[in-house]
N, C-alpha and C positions, 0 to 999 in steps of 0.2 A: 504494500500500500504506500504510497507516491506520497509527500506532505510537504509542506509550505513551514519554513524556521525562517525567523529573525535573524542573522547574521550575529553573532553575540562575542565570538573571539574576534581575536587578531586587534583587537581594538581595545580588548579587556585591561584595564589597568590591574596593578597588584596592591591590594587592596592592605590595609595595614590595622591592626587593631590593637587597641588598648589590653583588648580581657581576652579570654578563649573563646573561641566560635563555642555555639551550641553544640550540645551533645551529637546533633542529627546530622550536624555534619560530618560529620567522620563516620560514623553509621550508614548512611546515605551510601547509593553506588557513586564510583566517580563521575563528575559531571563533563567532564573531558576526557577521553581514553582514545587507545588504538588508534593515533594522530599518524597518518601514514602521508607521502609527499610522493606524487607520481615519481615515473622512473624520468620525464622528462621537466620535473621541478615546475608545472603550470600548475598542477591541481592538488589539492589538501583533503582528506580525506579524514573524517574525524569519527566517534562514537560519544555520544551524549545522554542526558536521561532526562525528558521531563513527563510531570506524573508517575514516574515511577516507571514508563514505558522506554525501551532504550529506542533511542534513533541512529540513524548511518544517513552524515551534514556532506556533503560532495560538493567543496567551497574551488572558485577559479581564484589563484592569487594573481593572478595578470589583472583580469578587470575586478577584482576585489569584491564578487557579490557570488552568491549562494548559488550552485548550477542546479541542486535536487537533493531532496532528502526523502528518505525511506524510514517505513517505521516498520522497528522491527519487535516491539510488543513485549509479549509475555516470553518469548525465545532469549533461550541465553546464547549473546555475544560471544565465540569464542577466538575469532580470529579475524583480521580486516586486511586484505594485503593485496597489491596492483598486480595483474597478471602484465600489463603491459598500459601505456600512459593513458588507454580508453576504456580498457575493462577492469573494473572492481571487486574483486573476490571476497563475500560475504561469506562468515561460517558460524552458523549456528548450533545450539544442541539444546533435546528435552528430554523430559522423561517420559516414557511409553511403555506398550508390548504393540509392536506393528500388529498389524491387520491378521489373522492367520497364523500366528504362530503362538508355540505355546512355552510358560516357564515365568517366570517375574517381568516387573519394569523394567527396564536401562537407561541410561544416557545413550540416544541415538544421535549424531550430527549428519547435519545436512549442511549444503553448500550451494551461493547462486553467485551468478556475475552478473554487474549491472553496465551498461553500455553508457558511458557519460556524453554520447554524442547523441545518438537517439533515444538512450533513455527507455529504453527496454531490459529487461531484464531476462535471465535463463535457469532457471533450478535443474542443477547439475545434476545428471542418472533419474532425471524425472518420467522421461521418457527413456529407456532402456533399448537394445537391441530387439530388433524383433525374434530374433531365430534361439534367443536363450531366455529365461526366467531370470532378474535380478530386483533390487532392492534399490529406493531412493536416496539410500543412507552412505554416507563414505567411511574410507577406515582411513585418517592420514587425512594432512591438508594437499589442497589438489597444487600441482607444480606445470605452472606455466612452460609453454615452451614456444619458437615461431619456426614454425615446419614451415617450408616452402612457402613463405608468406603469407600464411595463414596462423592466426592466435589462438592454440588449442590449450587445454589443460591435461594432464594426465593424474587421475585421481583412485584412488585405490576404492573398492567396494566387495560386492558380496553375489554371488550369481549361486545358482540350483543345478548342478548337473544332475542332480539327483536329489532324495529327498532331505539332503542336509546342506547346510548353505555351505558355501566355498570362497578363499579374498581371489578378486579377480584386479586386473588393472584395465580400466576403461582411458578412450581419449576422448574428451568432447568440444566441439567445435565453439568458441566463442561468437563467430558470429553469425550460428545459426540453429544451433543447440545438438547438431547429430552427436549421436556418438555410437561409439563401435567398441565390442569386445577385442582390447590387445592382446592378454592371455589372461588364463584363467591360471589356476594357484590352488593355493594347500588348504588347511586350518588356520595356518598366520605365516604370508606369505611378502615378502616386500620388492621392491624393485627400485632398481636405478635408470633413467634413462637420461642419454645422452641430449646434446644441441638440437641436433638432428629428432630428434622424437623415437630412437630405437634400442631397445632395452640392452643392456651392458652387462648388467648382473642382479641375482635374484636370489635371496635369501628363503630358505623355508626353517619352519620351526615346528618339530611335532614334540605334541605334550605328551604321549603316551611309552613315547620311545627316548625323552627326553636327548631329544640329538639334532643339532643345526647343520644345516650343509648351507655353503655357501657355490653358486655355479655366475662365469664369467663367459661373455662371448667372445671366446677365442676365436675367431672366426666368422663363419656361417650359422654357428649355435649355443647353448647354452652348456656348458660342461663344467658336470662338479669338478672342483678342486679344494673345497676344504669340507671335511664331516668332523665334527663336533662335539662330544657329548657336553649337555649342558643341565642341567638337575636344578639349576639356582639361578647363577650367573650365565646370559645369555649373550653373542655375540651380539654384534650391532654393524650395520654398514655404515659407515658415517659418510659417505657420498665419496667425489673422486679428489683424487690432489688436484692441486691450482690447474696444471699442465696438463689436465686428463686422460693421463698414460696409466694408472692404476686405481684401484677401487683401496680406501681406508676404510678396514677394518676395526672395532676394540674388541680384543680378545683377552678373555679370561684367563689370568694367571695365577700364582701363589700370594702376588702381592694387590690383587686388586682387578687389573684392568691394562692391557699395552696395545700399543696399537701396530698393525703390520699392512704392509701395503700388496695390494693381489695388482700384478703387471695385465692389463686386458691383452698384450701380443700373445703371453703363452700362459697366463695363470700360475706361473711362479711366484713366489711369496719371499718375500723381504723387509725383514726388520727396519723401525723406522729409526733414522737419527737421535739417538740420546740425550742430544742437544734439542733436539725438537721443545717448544714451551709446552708444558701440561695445561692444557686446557680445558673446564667445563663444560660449555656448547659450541657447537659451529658454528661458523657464519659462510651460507652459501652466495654466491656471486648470482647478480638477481637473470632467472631462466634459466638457470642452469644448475646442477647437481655438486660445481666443482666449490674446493674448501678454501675460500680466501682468508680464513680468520677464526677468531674464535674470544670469548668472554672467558675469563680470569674472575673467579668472586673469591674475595678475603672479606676483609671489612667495609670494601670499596667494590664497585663496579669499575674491572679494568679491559680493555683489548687488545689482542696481538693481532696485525695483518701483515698477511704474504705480500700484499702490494704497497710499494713506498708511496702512493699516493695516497690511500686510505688510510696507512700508520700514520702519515704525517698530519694527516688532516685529525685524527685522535689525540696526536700528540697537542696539536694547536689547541682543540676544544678541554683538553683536560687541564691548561696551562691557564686558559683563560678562565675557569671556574672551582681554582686551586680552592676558594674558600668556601665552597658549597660541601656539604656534608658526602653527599653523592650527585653524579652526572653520568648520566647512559644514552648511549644513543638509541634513538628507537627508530630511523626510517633516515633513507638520505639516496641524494639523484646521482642516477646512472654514471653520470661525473662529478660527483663527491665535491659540486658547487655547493649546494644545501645539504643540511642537515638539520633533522629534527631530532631535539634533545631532549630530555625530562632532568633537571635538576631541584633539589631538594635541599634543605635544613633551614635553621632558624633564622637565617639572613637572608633567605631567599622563598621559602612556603613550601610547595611543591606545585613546580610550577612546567610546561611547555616553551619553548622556544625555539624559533627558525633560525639559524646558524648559519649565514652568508661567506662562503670562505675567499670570495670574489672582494665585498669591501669589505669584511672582518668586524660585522654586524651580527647581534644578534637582537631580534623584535620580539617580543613576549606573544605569546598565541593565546596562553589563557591559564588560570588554576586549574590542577587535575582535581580540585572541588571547590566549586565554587564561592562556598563560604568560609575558606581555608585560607588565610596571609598567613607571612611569615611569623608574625603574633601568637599564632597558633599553633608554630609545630614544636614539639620540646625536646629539646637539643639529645642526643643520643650518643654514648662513648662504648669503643669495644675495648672489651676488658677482658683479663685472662684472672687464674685463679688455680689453686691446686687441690684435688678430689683427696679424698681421705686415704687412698692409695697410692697419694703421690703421681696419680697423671693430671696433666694439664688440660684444663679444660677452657676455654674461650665463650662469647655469647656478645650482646649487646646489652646496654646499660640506657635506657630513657628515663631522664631525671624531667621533673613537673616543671616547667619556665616557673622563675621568679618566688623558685623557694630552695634556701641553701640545702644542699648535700650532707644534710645530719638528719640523726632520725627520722626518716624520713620512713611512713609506710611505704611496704613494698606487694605489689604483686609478681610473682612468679609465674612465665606466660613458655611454657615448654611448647614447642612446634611440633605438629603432626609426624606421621611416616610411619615409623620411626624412622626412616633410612631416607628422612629429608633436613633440612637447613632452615634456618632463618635468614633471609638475603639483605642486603644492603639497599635503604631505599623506603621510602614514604609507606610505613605499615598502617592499616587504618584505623586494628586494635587496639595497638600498644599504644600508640597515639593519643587514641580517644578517651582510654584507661587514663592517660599522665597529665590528659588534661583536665582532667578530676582533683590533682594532687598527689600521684601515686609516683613511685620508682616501679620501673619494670622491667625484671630481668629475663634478657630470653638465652637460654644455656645454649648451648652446641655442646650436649650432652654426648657420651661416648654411644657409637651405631649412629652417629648422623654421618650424615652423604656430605660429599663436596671437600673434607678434609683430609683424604686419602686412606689409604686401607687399614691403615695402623686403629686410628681411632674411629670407623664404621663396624673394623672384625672386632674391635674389644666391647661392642653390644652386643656381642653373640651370649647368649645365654643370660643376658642379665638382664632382661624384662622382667620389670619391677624389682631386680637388686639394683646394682651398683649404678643402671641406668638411673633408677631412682633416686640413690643417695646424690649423684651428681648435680642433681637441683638444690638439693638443702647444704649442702657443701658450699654452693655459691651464696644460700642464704647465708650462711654463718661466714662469709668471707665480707659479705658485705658488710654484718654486722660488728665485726673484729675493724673493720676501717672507719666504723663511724656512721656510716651513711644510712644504714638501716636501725628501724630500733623491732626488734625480738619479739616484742611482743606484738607486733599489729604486720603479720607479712598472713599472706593468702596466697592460694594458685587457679590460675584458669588454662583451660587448656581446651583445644577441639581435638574431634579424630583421636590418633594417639597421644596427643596433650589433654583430652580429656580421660584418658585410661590414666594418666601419670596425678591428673589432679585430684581423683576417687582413690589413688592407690598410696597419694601422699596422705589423706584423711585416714587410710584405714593402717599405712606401714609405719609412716614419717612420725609418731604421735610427738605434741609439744611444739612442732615445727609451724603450723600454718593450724590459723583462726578460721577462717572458710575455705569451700574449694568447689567451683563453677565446672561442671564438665558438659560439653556443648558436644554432642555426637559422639562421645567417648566410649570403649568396649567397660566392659562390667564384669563381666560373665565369660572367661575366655572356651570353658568347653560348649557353649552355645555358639562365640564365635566361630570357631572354629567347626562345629556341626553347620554351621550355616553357608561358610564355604563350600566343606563337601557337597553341599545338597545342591550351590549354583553351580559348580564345575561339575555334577553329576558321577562323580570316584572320588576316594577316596585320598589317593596319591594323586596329589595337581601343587602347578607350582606356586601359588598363593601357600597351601598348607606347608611345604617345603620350605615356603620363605619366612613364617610366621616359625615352625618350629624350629627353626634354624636361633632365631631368637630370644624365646621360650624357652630352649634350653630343655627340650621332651622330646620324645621317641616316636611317639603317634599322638594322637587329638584325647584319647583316652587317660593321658598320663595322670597318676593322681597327683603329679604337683602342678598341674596346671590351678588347684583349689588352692595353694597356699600363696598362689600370686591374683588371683582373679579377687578383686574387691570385695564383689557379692556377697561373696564365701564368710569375709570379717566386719560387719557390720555393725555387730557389737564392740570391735574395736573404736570405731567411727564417732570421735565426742565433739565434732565440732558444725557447725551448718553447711547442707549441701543444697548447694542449683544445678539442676538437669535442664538440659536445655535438646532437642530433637527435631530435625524435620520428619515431616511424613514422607515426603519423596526422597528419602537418603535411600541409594541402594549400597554401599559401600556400608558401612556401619549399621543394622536393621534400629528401629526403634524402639524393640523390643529391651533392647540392650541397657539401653534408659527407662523403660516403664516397669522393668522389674525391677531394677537397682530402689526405684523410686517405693516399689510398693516391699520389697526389703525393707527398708530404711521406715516405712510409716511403719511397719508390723511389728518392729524394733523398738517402737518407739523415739526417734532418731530426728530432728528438726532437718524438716527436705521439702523443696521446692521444685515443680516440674514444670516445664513452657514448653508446649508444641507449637512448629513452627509449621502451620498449616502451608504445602503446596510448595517447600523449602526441600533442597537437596542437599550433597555432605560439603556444598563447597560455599553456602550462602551468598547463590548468584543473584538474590532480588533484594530491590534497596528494602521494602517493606519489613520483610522477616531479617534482614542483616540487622537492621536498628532496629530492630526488636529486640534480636540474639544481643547488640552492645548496650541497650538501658537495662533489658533485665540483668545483664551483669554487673552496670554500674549501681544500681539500684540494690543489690544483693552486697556487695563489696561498701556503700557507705551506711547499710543498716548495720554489717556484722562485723567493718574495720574500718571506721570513719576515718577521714583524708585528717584534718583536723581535732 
């Protein structure tokens, strides 16, 4: 549906306040996101929210007025990105069970490109081949490419050779919507394709044999050359080197993850330079599969690139916003004239900017919330600390603007995964917590990802031990320096931070006044039955990577009772907020309404908020500011700021 918007950035001052924005704003979805800048630097492509419905703004910066906006509703936004400087790659996802098929809900994503010339639009795989059965939904975001003059996408999906679905790779036409089956595929099946549009190499993965093969077209076809066993850690094709003479592989080793290069002339295999930077993510060259770069996260958002024209232009933007807490690039033209940046901290908000590297300008676009100045955001330090073991544990530290660093309440804000990170960069939580009055400490507890294998393999087995104790260890670090006082600290956590904030009430006793868990497990041998029951066996690699964990042998184990909350409820002396969507398929609800009705049978002070029509990632502004007053709400009845 086609809609008429105000023109509202580009023009936006940055706004500057006395006191803290309201609560809702930082609760609130961003009011500017996914700010992308064509490949030929005319058109601005943004994602906004009013009423709570998100839009896709498709602004000209040549003549400086609005080409068309699209309203994209109750669908959650997950991706915005040019396939080329006239068509608009929209990606969406919700929750469903398609038409005909049988088993639970999912997050399904769908994809369309909108034509900013004429202004039509195409939902990609909507129309399907005629000569096979498939599905509207993609697997992967779709990758542009220009075959013989023509602006196609190649998108991965789902086709029926028979009566179980299959990942196939489709191509479809930008500007006229055909598309045609390229090949068809396994269970989870991926591809690489070349400039040209024709496939290079192609990854299969079977769950039952747990064994990856990797095949390259060495010629005329596709020919295995690497088989795999894989039980946990799975291979990845990370696309081609710069020069696209080989396929980059990460392959699983003793210490993690290395990476090796597959040669496409004969599928030989060679180790990469030692020297090579360790990098996080890639960064693909735009249309093409090949690796020009890649993100660095410490405490900062950093970049390496293969081409001296994009490092230098990095070098320039990170030089010129040395005093910004964080600066990342988010989009930037085919010749690395513009760039669009997102910088943040308390000198700057968290704000958008167009980065001219022609006159060494940079124009503000707008707040990534609206009601957000720099007034608003409270300054944030990475801080290291040492666990009761003697390892080193790191995290980030957000102290309250405008209140010194002594006894200060604290909340304790553990991040999901567990085998994920707290990133560098405008959180809307922790944020909205500190601008209550709170300190908020987020650990990079031991099994988190992103810090290399040493401190991810040392969470092996210690879900709810020493995982655990790594949060209260930071507590009493900060209290040993002053800045916290003892008596008035809490935890909140989602996902697997809210397993960690039920398990700090029932393990941690003495340490934390309240404890908020927002989608968090409970009950691990329910978990863990509930797995089995979606992956349909018993042995799948979710349960493999949970009991890997866990620290058990099968889903039966009886210590999985001595770590599961549920279990110690009677330990439990201090107040609990459950907090649940009903559309979470990742975490059941269940997980929450028992812990909850535990806890009342107990006699146990507990609070439950269903987050009607809310999934595990709280992609709608309405239930997100729900999920942060009820928490703030919870956190100043039971450990007042003041």
């Amino acid at each position: 549906m086609r809609i008429s918007l105000a023109v509202i950035l580009l023009a936006a001052g940055m706004s500057v306040r006395a006191s803290s924005a309201p609560l809702e704003a930082y609760g609130n979805l961003q009011t500017l996101d996914n700010v992308r800048i064509s490949p030929d630097g005319q058109t601005l492509a943004y994602v906004t929210v009013a009423g709570g419905q998100r839009l896709v703004v498709i602004h000209s910066l040549q003549k400086k007025d609005q080409i068309d906006g699209l309203k994209i509703g109750d669908l959650k936004l997950r991706d915005l990105s040019w396939a080329d400087s006239k068509h608009l790659i929209i990606t969406t996802s919700t929750t469903a069970l398609p038409m005909g098929m049988i088993g639970t809900r999912e997050e399904w994503s769908t994809s369309q490109s909108f034509d900013i010339e004429t202004h039509k639009d195409i939902k990609l795989l909507d129309k399907g081949p005629s000569d096979v059965q498939t599905m509207n939904v993609i697997a992967g975001l779709p990758r542009a490419r220009n075959v013989d003059g023509r602006i196609v996408v190649f998108v991965g999906g789902f086709y029926f050779p028979g009566t179980e679905g299959r990942r196939a790779l489709f191509e479809v036409d930008l500007d006229n919507g055909r598309t045609r089956l390229v090949k068809g595929g396994g269970e989870d099946t991926d591809w690489i394709v070349d400039e040209q549009g024709g496939i290079v190499a192609q990854s299969d993965y079977t769950e039952r044999t747990h064994e990856w093969t990797l095949k390259v077209n060495a010629g005329d076809s596709l020919n295995t050359v690497l088989e795999v066993p894989a039980a946990i850690e799975i291979p990845d094709m990370d696309g081609l080197t710069a020069d696209g003479s080989a396929v980059v592989v990460s392959m699983p080793s003793k210490d993690g993850y290395e990476h090796k290069h597959v040669l496409l002339k004969d599928g030989s295999i060679t180790p990469v330079d030692k020297n090579e930077p360790d990098l996080n993510d890639d960064i693909h060259a735009h249309g093409s599969d090949r690796i020009i770069g890649g993100i660095r996260y410490t405490d900062k958002t950093d970049y390496v690139f293969f081409q001296p024209r994009a490092e230098s232009v990095w070098k320039s933007i990170k030089t010129a916003y040395y005093s910004a807490t964080n600066v990342e690039m988010v989009s930037w033209t085919d010749d690395w004239n513009e760039v669009v940046v997102r910088v943040w901290g308390p000198n700057d908000g968290d704000r958008y900017d167009l980065v001219n590297m022609t006159t060494h300008q940079a124009n503000p676009i707008g707040n990534a919330y609206r009601d957000i100045g720099p007034a608003d955001v409270s300054p944030v330090q990475w801080i290291t600390y040492t666990a009761k073991d003697g390892r080193s544990i790191s995290g980030y530290l957000t102290l309250p603007a405008n209140r010194p660093p002594k006894n200060l309440p604290l909340v304790v804000l553990p991040h999901g995964g567990p085998q994920e990170r707290d990133y560098p960069g405008f959180d809307w939580l922790s944020q909205g917590i500190a601008s209550r009055g709170y300190a908020v400490l987020q650990p990079q507890f031991r099994g988190s990802a992103g810090f290399g294998w040493n401190l991810l393999s040392a969470g092996f087995g210690e879900f709810g031990r020493k995982m655990q104790t790594d949060l209260s260890d930071g507590v009493r670090d900060l209290v040993a320096k002053g800045i916290v006082d003892p008596k008035r600290v809490c935890i909140v956590g989602a996902s697997y931070g809210g397993y960690a904030a039920l398990a700090g009430a029932a393990f941690d006793p003495g340490v934390y006044r309240c404890a908020a868990s927002d989608a968090g497990i409970s009950d691990l041998h329910e978990m863990l039955d509930y797995m089995q029951r979606e992956a349909g066996r018993s042995d799948n690699l979710n349960i493999r990577f949970w009991d890997r964990f866990l620290g058990v042998a099968d889903t039966d184990d009886a210590a999985l009772d001595a770590i599961s909350p549920i279990k110690h409820v009677d330990n439990i002396t201090i107040p609990i907020l459950l907090i649940h969507g009903t559309n979470d398929t990742v975490v059941p609800r269940a997980q929450s309404e028992d812990m909850a009705d535990a806890l009342k049978k107990a006699g146990k002070p507990v609070e439950y908020v269903e987050l009607e029509g809310e999934d595990h990632w709280l992609s709608r502004s309405e239930t997100r500011f729900r999920m942060l007053s009820a928490t703030v709400k919870f956190l100043e009845a039971n450990n007042p700021p003041n």
